[in-house]
C-alpha positions as CSV (number, residue, x, y, z in Angstrom):
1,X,-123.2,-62.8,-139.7
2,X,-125.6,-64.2,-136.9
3,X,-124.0,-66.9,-135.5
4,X,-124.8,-67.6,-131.8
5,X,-123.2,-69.8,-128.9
6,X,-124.7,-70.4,-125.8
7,X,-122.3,-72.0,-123.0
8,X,-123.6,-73.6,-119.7
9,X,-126.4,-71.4,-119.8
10,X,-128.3,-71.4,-115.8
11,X,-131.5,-69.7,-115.0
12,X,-132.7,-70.0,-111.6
13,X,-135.7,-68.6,-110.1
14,X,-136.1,-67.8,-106.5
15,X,-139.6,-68.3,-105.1
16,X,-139.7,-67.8,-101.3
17,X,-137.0,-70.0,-99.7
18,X,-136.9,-72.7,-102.6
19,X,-135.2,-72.0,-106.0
20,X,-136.7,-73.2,-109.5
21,X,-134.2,-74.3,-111.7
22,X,-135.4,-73.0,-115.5
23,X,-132.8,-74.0,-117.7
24,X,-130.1,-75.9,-116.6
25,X,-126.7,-76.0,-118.4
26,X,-127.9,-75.4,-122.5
27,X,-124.8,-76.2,-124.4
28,X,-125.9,-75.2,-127.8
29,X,-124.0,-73.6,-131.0
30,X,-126.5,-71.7,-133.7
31,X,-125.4,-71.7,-136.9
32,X,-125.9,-68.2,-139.3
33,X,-128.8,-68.0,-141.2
34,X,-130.0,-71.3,-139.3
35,X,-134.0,-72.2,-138.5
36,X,-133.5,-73.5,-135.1
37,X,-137.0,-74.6,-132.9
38,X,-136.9,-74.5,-129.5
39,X,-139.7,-77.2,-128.7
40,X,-141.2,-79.1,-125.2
41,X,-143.8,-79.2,-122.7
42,X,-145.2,-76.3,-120.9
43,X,-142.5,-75.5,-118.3
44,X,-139.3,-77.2,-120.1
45,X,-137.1,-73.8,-120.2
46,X,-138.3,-72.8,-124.0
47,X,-139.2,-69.7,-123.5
48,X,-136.9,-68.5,-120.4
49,X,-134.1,-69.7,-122.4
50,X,-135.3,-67.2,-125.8
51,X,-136.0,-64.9,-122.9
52,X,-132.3,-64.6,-121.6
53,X,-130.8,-64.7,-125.2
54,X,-132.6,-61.1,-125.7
55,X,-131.8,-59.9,-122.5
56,X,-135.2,-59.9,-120.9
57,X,-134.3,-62.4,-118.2
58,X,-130.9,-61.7,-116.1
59,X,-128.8,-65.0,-116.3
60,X,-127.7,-67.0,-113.5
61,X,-124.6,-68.6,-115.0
62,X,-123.2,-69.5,-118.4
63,X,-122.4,-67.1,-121.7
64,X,-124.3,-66.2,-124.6
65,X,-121.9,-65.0,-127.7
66,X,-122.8,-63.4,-130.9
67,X,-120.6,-63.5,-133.5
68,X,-118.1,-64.4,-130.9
69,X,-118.6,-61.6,-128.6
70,X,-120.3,-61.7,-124.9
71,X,-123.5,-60.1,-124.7
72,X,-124.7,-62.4,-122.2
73,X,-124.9,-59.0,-119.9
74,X,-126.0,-56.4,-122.5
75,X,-129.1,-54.8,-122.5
76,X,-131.5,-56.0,-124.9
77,X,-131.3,-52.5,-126.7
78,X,-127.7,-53.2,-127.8
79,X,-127.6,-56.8,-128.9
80,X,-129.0,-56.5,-132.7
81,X,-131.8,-59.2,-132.2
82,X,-135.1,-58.8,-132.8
83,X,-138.1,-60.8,-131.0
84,X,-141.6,-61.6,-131.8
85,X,-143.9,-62.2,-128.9
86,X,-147.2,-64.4,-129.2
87,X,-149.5,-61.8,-128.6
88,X,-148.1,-59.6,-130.9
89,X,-147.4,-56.6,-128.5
90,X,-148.4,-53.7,-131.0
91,X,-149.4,-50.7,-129.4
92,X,-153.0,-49.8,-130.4
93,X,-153.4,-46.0,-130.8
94,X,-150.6,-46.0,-133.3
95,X,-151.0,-47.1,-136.8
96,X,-149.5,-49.9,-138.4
97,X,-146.9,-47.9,-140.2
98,X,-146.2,-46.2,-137.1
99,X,-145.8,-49.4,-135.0
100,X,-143.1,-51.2,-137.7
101,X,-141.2,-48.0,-137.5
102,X,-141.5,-47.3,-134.1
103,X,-138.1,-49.1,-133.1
104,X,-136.2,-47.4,-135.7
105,X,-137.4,-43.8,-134.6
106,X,-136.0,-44.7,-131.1
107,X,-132.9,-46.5,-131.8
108,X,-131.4,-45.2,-135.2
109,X,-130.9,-41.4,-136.3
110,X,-132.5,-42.5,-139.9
111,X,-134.4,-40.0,-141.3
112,X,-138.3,-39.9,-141.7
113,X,-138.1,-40.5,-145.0
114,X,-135.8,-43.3,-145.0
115,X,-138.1,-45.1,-142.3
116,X,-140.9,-44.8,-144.4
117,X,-138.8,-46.1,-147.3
118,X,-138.2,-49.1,-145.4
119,X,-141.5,-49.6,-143.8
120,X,-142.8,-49.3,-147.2
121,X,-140.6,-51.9,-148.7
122,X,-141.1,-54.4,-145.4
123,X,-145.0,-53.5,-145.9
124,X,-144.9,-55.1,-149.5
125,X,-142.8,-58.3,-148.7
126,X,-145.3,-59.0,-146.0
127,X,-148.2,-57.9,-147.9
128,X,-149.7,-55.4,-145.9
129,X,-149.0,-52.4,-148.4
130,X,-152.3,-51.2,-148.2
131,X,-153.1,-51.8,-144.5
132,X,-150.7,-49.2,-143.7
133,X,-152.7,-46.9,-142.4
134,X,-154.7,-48.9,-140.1
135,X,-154.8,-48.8,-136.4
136,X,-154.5,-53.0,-135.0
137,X,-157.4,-53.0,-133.8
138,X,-159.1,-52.5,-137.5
139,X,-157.1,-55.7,-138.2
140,X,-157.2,-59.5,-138.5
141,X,-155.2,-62.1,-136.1
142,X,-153.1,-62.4,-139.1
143,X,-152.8,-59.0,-140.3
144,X,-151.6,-58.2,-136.8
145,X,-149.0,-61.0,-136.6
146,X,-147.8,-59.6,-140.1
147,X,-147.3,-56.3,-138.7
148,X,-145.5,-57.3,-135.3
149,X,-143.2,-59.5,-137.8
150,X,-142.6,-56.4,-140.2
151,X,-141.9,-54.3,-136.9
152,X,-138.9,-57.2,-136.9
153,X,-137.8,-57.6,-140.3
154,X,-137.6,-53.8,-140.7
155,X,-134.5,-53.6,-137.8
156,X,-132.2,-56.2,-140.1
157,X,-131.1,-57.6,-137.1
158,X,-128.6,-60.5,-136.7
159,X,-130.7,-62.7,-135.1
160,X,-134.7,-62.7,-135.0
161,X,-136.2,-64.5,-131.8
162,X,-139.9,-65.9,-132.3
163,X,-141.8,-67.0,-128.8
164,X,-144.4,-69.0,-129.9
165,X,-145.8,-66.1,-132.9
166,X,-148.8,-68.1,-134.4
167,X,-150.2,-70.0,-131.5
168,X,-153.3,-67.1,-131.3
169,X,-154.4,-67.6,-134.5
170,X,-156.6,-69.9,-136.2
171,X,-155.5,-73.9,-137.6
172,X,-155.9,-72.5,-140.9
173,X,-154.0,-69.4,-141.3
174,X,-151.6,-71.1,-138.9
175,X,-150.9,-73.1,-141.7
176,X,-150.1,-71.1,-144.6
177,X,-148.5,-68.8,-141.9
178,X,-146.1,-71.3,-141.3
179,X,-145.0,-71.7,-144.8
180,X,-144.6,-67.8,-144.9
181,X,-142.5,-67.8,-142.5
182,X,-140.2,-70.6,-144.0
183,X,-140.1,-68.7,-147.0
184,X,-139.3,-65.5,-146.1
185,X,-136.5,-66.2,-143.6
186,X,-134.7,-68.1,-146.6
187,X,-135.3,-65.0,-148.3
188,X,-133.8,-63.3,-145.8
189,X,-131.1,-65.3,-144.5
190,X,-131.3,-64.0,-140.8
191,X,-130.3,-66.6,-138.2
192,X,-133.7,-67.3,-136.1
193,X,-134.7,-69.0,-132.8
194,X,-138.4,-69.9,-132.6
195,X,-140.0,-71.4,-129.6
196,X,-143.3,-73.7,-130.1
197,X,-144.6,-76.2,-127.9
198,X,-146.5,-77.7,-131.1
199,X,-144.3,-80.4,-132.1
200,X,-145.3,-80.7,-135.7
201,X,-144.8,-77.0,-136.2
202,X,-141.4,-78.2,-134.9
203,X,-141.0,-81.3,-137.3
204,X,-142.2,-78.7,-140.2
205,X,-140.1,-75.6,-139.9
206,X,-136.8,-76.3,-138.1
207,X,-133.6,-76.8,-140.1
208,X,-132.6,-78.7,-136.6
209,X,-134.4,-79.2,-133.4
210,X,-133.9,-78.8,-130.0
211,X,-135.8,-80.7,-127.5
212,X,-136.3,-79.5,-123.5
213,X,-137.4,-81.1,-120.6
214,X,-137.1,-79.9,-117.0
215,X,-135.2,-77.2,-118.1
216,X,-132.4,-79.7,-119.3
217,X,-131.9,-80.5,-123.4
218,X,-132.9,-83.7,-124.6
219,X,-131.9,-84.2,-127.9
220,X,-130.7,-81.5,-130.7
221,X,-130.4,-82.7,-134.4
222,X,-132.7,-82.5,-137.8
223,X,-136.2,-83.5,-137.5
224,X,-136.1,-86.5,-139.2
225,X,-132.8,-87.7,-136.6
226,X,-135.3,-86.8,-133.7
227,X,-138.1,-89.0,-135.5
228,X,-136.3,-91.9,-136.3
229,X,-133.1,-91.7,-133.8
230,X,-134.5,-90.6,-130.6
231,X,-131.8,-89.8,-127.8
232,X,-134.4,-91.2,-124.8
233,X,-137.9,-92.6,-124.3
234,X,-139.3,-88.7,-123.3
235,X,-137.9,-87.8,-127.3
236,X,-139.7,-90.7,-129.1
237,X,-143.1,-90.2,-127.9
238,X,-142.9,-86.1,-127.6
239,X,-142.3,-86.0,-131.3
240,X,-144.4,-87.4,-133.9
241,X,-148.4,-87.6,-133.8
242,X,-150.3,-89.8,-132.9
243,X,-147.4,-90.7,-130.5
244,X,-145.3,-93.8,-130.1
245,X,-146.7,-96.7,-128.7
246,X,-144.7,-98.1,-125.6
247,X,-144.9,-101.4,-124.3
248,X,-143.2,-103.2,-121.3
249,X,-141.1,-106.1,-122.1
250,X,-138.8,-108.3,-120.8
251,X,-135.6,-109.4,-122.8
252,X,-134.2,-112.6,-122.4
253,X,-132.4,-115.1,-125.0
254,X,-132.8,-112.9,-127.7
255,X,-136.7,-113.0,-127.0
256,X,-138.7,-109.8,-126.2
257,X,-141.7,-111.0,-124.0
258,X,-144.8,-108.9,-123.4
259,X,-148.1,-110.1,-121.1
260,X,-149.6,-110.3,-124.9
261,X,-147.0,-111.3,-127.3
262,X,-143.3,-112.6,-128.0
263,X,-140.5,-111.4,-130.4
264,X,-137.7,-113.6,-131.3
265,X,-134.9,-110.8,-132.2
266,X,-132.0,-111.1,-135.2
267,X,-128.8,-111.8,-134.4
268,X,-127.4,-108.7,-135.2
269,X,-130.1,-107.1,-132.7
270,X,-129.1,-109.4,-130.2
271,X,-125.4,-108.3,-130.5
272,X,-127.1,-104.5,-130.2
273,X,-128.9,-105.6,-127.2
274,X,-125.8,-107.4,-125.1
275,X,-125.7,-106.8,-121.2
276,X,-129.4,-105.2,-121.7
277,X,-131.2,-108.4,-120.5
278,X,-134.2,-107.9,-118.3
279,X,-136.8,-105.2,-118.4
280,X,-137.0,-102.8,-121.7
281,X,-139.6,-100.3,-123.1
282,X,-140.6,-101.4,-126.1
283,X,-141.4,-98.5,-128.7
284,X,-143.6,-98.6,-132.5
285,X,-144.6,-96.0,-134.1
286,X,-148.6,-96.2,-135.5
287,X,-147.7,-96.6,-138.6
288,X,-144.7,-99.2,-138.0
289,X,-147.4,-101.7,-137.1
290,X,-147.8,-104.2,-140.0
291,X,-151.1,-105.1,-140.4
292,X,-151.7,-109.0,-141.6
293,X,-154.7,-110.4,-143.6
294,X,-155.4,-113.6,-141.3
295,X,-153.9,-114.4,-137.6
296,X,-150.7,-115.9,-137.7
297,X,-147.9,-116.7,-135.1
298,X,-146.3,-113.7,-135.1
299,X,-149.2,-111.6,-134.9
300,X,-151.2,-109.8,-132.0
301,X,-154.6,-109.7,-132.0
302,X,-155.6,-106.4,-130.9
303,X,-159.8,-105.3,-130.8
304,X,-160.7,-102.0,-132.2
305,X,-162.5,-99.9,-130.0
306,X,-162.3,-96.6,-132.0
307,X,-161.8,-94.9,-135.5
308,X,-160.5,-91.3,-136.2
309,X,-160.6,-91.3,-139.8
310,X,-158.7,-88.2,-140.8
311,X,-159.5,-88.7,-144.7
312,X,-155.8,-89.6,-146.0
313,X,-155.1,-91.8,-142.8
314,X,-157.3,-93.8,-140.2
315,X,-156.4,-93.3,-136.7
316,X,-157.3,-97.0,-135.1
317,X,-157.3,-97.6,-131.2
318,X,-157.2,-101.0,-130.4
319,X,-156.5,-103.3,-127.2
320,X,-153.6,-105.1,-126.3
321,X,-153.9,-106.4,-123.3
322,X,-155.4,-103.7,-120.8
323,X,-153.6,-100.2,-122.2
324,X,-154.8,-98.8,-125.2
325,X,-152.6,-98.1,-128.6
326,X,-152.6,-96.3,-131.4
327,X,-152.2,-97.1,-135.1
328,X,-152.6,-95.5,-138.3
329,X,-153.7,-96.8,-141.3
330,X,-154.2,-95.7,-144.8
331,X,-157.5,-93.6,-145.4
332,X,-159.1,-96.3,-147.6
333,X,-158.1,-99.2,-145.4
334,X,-161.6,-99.3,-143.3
335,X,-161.6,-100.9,-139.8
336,X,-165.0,-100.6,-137.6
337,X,-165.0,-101.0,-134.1
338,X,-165.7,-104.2,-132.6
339,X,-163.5,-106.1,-135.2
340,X,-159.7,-107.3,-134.8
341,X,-156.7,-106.4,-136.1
342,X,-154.1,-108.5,-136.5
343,X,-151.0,-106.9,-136.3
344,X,-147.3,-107.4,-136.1
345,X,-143.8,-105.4,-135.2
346,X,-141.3,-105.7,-137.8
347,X,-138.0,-105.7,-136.0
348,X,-136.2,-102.7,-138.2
349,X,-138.4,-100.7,-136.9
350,X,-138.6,-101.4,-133.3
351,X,-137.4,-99.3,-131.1
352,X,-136.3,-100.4,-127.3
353,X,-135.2,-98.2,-124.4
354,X,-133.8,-98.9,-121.3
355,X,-136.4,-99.3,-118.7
356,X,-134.9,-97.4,-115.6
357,X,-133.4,-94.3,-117.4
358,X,-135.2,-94.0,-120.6
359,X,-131.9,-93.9,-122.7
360,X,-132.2,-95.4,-126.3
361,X,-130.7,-99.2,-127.4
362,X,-131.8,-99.7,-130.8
363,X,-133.3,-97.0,-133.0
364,X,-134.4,-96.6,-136.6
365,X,-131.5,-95.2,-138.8
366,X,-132.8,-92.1,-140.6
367,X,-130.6,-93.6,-143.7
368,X,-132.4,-96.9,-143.6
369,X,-136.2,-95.4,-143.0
370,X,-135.5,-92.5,-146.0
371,X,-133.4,-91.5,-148.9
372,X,-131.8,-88.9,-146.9
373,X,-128.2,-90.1,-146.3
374,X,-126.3,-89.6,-142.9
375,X,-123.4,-88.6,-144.7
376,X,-125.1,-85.4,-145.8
377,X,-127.8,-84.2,-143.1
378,X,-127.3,-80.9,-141.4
């Protein structure tokens, strides 16, 4: 078992005679043998919040339970969680067999030989078998992160906490390091925690996500439901890259009006939109533009003014009135700058938030955008 509960969980820094609020209430209940990310901005509480879950950082208020049982006051020594840091923290005169077991030696009464059995067998599961011998500094960015994640695996704890483990190495082996991990904690089963502030590593690897801001969460839920069904205006254009598009509307008789354009809405997205007449943030996702052959009256013109192609997908910047957007287009749709796209916004998949608080009235339904069902996601 590794289930975890955190309740009204506070962290509050003191700096001189001001406080800075980290995290502020986290209400959050992780499932055993979940993939949770911990995602956000530079700042948001991501990391303060793994950092009080393994009893690095002294909590200002709030619980955290494992299994049902407080540790939120335990030493990190007795809580039976395991954490990965992002520089690997392996200690260099010591070899790599030395460093996996290192944690055993001090906190078990195991025998040499069964450390070394288990080293051994940790070794060949991450591949390292024959780097056993080596000191880290003899080793690659990647070998290294294999080690500091065998110096994890090799404690079977309940819960593994990962602070941002593959940021140092390089886009590549980032990559297939991400897949590695997938696998090997399905192998394994072992509840984890891991903190990125890459957001496709986030819509990648997660079973659910959980978004941060100002120390305060956002949205938790699958990362398709944060795609499609954002919770507030910061959600929709943190996740997903390129980024959504926002535009500044007004909404009046069932008519969205921009400086550059007009949308007559459905009835049944009028009835969504009742007593939200005035100004809205109007969101579209690059690829939810539809692009049209010849200009027509429901189209925008929008001049290119540069190309990113990307080989499977063309990233297109254009002009609509005087901000910038984004859309993406197929990699053998071809688009050079100085020409004119004429585009439009199909209505299911608009998405509109309030203007003064950012709050969500009309998303995308994961259901409608994919085949996954809402009767069946995690």
């Amino acid at each position: 078992m590794g289930k975890l509960d955190i309740r009204n969980l506070r962290k509050v820094f003191a700096d001189g005679d001001q406080s800075i609020v980290a995290v502020d209430d986290l209400d959050i209940d992780i499932n055993d043998g979940e993939f949770l990310i911990f995602v956000g901005p530079s700042g948001c509480g991501k990391s303060t919040t793994l950092r009080c879950i393994a009893g690095l950082e002294t909590v200002t208020s709030g619980e955290i339970l494992l299994n049902g049982d407080d540790i939120t006051h335990q030493p990190p020594t007795e809580r039976d969680i395991a954490m990965v840091f992002q520089n690997y923290a392996l200690y260099p005169h010591m070899t790599a067999r030395k460093n996996i077991g290192f944690g055993l030696e001090m906190s078990t009464d195991m025998s040499g030989d069964e450390i070394d059995r288990r080293v051994s067998k940790v070794a060949e599961m991450m591949g390292i078998g024959d780097l056993l011998e080596k000191k880290p500094g003899e080793l690659s960015g990647g070998q290294q992160q294999r080690v500091a994640l065998g110096r994890a695996i090799v404690r079977e704890p309940e819960v593994f906490l990962m602070d941002e483990p593959l940021s140092n190495l390089d886009a590549k082996l980032r990559t297939t390091m991400r897949t590695e991990l997938q696998n090997l904690q399905q192998d394994l089963g072992i509840t984890t925690i891991y903190v990125t502030h890459d957001q496709t590593e986030a819509m990648t690897m997660g079973d659910r996500i959980v978004i941060l801001d100002g120390g305060e969460l956002q949205q938790i839920g699958t990362p398709l439901e944060c795609y499609y069904e954002p919770n507030n205006r910061f959600v929709a254009g943190f996740i997903g890259s390129p980024s959504m598009n926002f535009f500044d509307v007004e909404y009046s008789d069932g008519t969205l009006v921009h400086d550059s354009f007009e949308c007559d809405l459905s009835e049944e997205t009028r009835e969504q939109l009742a007593g939200h007449e005035g100004a809205l943030t109007l969101g579209v996702r690059p690829e939810s533009f539809d692009v049209r052959g010849e200009r027509g009256p429901e189209t925008i013109a929008a001049p290119v003014t540069v190309t990113e192609p990307m080989g499977e997908t063309t990233y297109v910047y254009v002009d609509i009135g005087d901000q910038q957007y984004t859309v993406t287009l197929t990699g053998e749709r071809v688009a050079e700058t100085g020409t004119t796209l004429e585009l439009a916004i199909p209505e299911e998949k608009m998405h509109l938030f309030d203007a003064k608080t950012g709050e969500a009235v009309k998303s995308r339904s994961v259901s409608n955008a994919t085949n996954v069902s809402v009767d069946v996601r995690a």
